[in-house]
N, C-alpha and C positions, 0 to 999 in steps of 0.2 A: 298051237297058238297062232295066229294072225298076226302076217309081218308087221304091221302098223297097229296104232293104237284102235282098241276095238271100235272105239266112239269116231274114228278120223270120218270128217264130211268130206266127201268129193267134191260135191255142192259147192264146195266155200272156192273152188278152184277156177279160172276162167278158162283152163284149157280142160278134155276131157281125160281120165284113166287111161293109159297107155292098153290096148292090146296085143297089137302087131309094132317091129321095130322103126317101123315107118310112126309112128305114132310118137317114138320118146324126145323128150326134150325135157334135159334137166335143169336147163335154164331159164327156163320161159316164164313169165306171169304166173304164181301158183302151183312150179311145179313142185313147191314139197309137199302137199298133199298127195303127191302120187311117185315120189322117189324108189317104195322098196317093191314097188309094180314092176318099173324100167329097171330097177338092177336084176330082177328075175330075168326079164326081154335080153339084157344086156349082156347076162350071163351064159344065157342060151344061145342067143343069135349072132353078137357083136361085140363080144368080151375087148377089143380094142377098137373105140370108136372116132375115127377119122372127123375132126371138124375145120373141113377145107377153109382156109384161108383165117384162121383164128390164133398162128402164131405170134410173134413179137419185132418178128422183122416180114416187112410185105412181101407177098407170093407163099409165106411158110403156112407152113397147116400146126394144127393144137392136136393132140391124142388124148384121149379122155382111159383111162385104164381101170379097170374093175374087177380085176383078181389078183387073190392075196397076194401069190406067188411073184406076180408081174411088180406090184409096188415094192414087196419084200426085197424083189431084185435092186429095184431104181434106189430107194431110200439107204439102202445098205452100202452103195457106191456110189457118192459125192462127186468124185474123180470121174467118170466115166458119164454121173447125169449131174449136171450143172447146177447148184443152186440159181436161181434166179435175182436170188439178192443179193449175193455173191457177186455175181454178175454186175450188176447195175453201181452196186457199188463200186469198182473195180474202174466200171468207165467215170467215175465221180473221183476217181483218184488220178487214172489216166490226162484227165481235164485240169490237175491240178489246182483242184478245189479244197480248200480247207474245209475243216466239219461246217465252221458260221455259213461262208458261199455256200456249201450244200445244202443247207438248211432253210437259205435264204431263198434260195434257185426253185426248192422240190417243198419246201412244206414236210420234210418225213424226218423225224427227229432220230429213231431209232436206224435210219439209213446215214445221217449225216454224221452221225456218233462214231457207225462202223470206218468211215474213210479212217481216221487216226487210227484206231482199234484195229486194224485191218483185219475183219475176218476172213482169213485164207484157210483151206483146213488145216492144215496144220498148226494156226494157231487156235481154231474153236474149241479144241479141249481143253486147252488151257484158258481161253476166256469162261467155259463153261464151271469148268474146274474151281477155278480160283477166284470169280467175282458171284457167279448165282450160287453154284452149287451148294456154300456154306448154309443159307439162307430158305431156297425153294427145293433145292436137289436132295442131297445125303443130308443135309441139314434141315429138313422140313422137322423132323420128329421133334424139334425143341418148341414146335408152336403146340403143340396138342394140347397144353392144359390153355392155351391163350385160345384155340378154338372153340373148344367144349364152353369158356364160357362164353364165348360171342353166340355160341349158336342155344345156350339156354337164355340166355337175355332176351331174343329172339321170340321163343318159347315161351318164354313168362309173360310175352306182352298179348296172348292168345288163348294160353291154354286154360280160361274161365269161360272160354265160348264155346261152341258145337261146330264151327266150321272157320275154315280160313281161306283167304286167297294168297295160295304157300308160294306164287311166284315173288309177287309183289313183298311177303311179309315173312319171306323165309329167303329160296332160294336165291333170288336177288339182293339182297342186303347180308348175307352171311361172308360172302368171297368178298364183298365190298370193307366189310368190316375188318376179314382179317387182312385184305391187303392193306390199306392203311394204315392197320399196326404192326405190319413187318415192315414196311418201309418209312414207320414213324410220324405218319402225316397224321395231324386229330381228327379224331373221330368228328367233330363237327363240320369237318371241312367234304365230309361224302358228297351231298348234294352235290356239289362242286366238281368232284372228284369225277361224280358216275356220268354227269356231262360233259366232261373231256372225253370220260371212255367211251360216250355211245357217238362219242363226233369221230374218234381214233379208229372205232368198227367203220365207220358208213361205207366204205368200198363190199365189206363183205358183207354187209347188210342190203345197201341200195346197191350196189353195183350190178351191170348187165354181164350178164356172158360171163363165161369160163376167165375172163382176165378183170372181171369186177372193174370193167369201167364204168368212171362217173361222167357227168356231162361237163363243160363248163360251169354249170352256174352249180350245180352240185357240189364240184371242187370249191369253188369260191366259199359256198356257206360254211362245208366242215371246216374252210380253213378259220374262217371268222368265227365258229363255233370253238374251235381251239386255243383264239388269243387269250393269252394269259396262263398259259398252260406251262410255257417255257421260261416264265418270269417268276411262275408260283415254287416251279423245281428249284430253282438258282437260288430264289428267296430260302429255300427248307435247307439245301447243300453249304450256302453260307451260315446259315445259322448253327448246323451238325460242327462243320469245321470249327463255329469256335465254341461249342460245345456239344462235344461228341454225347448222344443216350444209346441205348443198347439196339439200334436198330439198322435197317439194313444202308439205308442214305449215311449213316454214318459210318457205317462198315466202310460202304464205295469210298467215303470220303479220303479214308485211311490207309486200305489196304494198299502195298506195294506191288504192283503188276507187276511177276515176274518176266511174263514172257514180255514186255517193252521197257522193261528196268524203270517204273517209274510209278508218280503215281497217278491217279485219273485226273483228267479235266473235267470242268463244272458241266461243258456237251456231252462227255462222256458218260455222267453218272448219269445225266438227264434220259440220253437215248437207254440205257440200260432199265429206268426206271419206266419210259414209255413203252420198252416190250412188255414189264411186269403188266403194265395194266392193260394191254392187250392182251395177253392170255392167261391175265389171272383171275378174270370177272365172269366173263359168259360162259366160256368152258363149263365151269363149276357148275353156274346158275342151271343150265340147259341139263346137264346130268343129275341132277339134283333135281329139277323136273319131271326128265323123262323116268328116273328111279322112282318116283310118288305114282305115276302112270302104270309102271311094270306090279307094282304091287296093289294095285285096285285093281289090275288084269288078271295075277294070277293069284285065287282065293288060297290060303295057308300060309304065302308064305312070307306077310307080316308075322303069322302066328309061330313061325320057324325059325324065324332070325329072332323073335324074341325070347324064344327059349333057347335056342345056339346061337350064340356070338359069334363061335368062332368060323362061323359060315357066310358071316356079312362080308368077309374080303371076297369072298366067291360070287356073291351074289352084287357088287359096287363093278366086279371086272367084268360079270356076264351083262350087264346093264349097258357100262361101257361098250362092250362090243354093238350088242344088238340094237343101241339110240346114241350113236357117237355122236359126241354134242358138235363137231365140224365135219362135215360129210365131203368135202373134200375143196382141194387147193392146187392152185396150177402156178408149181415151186421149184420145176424142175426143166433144165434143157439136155438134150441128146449133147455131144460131145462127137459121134461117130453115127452112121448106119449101127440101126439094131431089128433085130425080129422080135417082134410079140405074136402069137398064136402064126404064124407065119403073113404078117402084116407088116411089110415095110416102113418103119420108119425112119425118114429121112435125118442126118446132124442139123443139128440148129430144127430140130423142133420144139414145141412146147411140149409138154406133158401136164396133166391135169390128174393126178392120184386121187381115184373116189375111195376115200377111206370107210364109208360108209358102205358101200358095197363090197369092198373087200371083205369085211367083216363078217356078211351072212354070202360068203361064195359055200356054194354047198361044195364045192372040192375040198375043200379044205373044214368046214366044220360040218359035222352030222347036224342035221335038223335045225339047221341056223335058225329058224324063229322059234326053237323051245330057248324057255328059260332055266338052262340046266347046270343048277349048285354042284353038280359031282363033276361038269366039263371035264377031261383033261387038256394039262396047261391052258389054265384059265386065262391066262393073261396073254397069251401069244394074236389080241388083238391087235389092229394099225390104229387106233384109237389116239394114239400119241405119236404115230409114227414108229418106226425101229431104227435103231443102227446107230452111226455117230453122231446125228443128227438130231435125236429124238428130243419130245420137247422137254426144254431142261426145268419147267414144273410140274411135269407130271406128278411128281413124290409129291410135293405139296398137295396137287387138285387130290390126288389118291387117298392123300391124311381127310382132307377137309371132307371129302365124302360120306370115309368112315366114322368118324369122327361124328358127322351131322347126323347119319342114322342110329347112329349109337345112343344120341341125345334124344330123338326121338321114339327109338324100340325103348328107352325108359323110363318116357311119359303120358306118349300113347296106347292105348289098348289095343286099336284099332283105327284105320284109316278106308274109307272109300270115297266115291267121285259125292261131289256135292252136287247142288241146282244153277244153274246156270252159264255152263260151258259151254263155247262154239266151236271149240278145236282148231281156230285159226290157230295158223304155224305162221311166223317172223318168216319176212323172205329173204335170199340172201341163202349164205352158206352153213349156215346154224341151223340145226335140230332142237324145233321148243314154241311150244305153244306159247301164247300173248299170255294168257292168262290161266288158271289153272285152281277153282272149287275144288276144297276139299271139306268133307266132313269127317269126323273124328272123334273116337271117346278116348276123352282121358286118363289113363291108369290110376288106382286109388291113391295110389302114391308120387301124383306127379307132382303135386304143389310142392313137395316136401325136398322134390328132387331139382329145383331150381336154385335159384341166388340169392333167393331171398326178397327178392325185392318188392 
């Protein structure tokens, strides 16, 4: 199979298909039409790529890393490669700034929340532990009948047609829906909702270069894109506290933080809820995408997952791997001199983990661009990261996955590419076309198999 999508245009790209390593550039205008080109080049030529002068303190250099082994190293020891945000936060504590000051100063809700919260490692497992995990982590599995019917409601408002636009009418409003009813916001409030979150992406959407910088007046707009965002939380947090519903803002409201003997503040529950919708929207949407792609690419094996179930976890993890909806993130600083392939890297550099690359290193997987349901350890993708670090909703994104093709293997017959796709790809760090035709036959039994409505 063909590392990208069979239909991808080059065309649509303003730089050209990488051939030689003089050629790659995964930042540049357009370069994710040609990303699994340069992770081959990268793989073979420059598996650690030097990008002079694109550290975080002047004269440092940034490292771009693109084999599994290399990230499996870094993300596994926190201690030795430096969070970033970690970091930043740290000097935000240093300065003696309260969460409000930091909030005030940087604009970053989810950073200003961390000063009080102190996430140091030693307390992440227990922030992880004890405020998400009940919810998106080891507790995902309590939303599964609240998914299935978010994602037929979905379904019912389509499935009397022949074709759909599954980004816009599926995979996009599914993670929107259930995040809002894990964190108890009404469902009417989305619109609202997916505008904060596409203001909350803009760095890794619009941002340049390896550290997703914006410009001035870029910063200004998300930030004016965002008011109202930190007034709408407080408004939902005070209303939970005086009456608590089953949901996650009231969880935050209530639960006693063991590791700071107390309970949370109103900044605190807010930055907790600004990560949820940072990685609980596009992730999804984008895999849930690229999964609609994978299978109008390879003929049977809608026809295989709807006769074996039990083969759709194999087939949502091999998906994951080979179109990881964030292809990579530069989250990590050196601590000490280290070696990669015998390439110096200096302390206090950046690091830039291509998750995305890591995934189809042919060291480490046979025939990375087949889509193979028998892999072994399926799941030993970097898709989510590994280690202590890893991201704390994968279980969730993993449930909502299965979950969504589940609903769909039982109302569709069949799915291929419909009429009028271009294949542009969103720029930025995200894996996922704009928009995405599908056409589809119905199963004889799919009306019967909805909500009714």
């Amino acid at each position: 199979m063909a590392p990208y999508p069979k239909h991808v245009n080059h065309d649509l790209s303003p730089m050209a298909c990488p051939a030689a390593l003089e050629d790659v550039d995964l930042f540049g205008e357009g370069a994710q039409e040609h990303w699994y080109e340069a992770y081959e080049i990268l793989h073979r030529d420059e598996p650690v790529l030097r990008i002079e002068g694109g550290g975080l303190s002047p004269g440092s250099d940034a490292f771009v890393l693109t084999k599994h082994h290399d990230i499996s190293r870094v993300v596994k020891d926190p201690k030795r490669f430096r969070s970033v945000t970690t970091m930043r936060v740290g000097q935000l504590v240093e300065k003696g700034l309260s969460p409000e000051d930091a909030y005030a100063q940087h604009h970053n809700l989810m950073q200003a929340s961390m000063v009080s919260l102190r996430p140091t490692q030693e307390l992440y497992f227990h922030h992880r532990r004890e405020l998400t995990d009940p919810w998106v982590g080891t507790g995902a599995l309590r939303h599964r009948e609240m998914i299935t019917a978010h994602a037929n409601d979905l379904i019912d408002e389509w499935i009397g047609d022949d074709e759909v636009e599954f980004i816009g009418r599926f995979a996009r409003p599914l993670p929107q829906r259930i995040m809002a009813s894990i964190l108890g916001f009404p469902q009417d409030d989305i619109p609202q909702l997916a505008a904060w979150g596409d203001a909350t992406v803009t760095p890794f959407v619009h941002g340049t270069g390896l550290k997703h910088d914006l410009t001035r007046e870029q910063a200004a707009d998300m930030n004016r894109r965002l008011e109202g965002f930190q007034d709408y939380i407080y408004d939902h947090v005070a209303a939970k506290r005086a009456d608590p519903q089953d949901d996650m803002v009231s969880f935050l409201c209530d639960v006693h933080y063991r590791a700071l003997d107390r309970t949370l503040t109103d900044i605190e529950i807010a930055g907790i809820v600004h990560a949820m919708i940072i990685g609980g929207l596009e992730t999804t949407q984008y895999a849930l995408e690229e999964q609609a792609q994978l299978l109008c690419e390879t003929p049977g094996t809608f026809a295989t997952l709807r006769t074996d179930r039990s083969r759709l976890r194999s087939f949502v993890e091999e998906a994951l791997r080979m179109r990881a909806p964030t292809h990579g993130l530069s989250t990590r600083m050196t601590t000490e001199d280290e070696l990669f392939h015998e390439v110096l890297v200096p302390a206090g550099s950046l690091l830039h983990m291509r998750f995305g690359a890591a995934n189809v290193d042919p060291d480490e997987f046979d025939c990375p661009f087949d889509l193979d349901l028998d892999r072994e350890s399926i799941a030993r993708h970097l898709t989510f990261s590994t280690g202590p670090r890893v991201c704390p909703g994968a279980t969730l994104s993993r449930l909502e996955q299965q979950v969504a093709w589940g609903a769909l293997l039982d109302r569709l017959e069949s799915i291929e590419y419909g009429d009028g796709n271009d294949w542009m790809h969103q720029p930025g760090i995200m894996l996922g076309t704009l928009r995405l035709n599908l056409r589809f036959r119905a199963a004889d039994e799919a009306l019967s198999l909805g909500t009714g409505r």
